[in-house]
VEXVEXZA-50019 format. One record per residue (C-alpha): residue number from 0; y, z, x. Coordinates in Angstrom, 3 decimals, padded with zeros to 6 digits, m for minus. Last residue first. Layout:
REM VEXVEXZA-50019
(NUM; (Y; Z; X))
...
REM end
This chain:
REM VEXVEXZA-50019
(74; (m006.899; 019.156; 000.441))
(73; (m010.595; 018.779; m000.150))
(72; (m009.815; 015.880; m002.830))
(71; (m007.333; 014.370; 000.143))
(70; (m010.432; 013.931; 002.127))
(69; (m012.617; 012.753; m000.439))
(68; (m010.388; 009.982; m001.542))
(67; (m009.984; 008.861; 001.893))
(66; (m014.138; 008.775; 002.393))
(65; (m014.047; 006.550; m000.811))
(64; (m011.362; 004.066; 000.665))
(63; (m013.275; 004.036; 004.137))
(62; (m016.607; 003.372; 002.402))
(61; (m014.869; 000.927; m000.007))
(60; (m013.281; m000.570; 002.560))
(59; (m016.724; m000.709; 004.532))
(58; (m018.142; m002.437; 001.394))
(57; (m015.266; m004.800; 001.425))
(56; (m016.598; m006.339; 004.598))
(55; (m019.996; m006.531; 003.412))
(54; (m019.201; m008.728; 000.411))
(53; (m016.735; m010.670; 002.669))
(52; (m019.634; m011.891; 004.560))
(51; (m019.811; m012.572; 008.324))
(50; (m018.310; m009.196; 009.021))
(49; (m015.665; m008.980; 012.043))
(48; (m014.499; m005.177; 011.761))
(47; (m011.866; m003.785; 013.868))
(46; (m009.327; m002.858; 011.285))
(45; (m011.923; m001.724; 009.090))
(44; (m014.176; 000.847; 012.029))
(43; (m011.151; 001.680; 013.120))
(42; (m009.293; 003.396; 009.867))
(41; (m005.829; 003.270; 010.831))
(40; (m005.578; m000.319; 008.454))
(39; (m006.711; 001.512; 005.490))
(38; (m004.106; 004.452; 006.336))
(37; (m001.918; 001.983; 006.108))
(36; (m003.012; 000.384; 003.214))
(35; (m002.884; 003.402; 001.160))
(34; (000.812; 004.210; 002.287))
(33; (001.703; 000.898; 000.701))
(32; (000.171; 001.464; m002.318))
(31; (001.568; 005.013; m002.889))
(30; (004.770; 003.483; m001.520))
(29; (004.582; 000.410; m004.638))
(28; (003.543; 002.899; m007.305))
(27; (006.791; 005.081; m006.494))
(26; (009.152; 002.563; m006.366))
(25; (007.750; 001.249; m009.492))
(24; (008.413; 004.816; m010.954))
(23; (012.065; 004.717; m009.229))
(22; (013.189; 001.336; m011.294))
(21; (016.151; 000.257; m008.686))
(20; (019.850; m000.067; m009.947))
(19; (021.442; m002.370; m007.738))
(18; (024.628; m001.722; m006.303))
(17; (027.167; m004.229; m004.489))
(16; (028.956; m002.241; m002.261))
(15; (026.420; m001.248; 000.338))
(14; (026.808; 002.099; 002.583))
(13; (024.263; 004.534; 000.456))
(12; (021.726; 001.493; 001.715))
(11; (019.862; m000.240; m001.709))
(10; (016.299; 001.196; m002.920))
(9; (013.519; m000.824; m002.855))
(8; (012.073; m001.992; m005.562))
(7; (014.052; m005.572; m006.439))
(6; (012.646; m007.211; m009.487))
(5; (011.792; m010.963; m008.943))
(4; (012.501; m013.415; m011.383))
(3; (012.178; m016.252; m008.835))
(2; (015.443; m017.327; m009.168))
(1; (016.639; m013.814; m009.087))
(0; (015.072; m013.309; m005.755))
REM end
């Protein structure tokens, strides 16, 4: 990873040695984007969905994404 000039984001084990500091707001951003796509990928009608266009198949994300949105608005 440091040849690549990657960053690591996950946090390290409590048990490892070798300790590398972790930047928590990118932590953050990267769970809020991972938690997104999973509840993306529970959505049936997207995970399921075999459109001949991509133009049509990101207009159910943005259905599903928009419908998401609304939901955790009401909570």
């Amino acid at each position: 990873m440091e040849a690549r000039s990657i960053l690591p984001v996950v946090p390290m084990r409590k048990s490892r040695r070798l300790r590398v500091a972790v930047d928590r707001r990118l932590y953050r951003l990267r769970n809020l984007v991972e938690r997104c796509f999973n509840k993306l990928k529970n959505a049936r009608r997207v995970a399921t969905r075999y459109d001949k266009t991509a133009e049509s198949f990101l207009g159910f994300i943005d259905i599903t994404s928009i419908r998401l949105w609304l939901r955790h608005l009401s909570t």
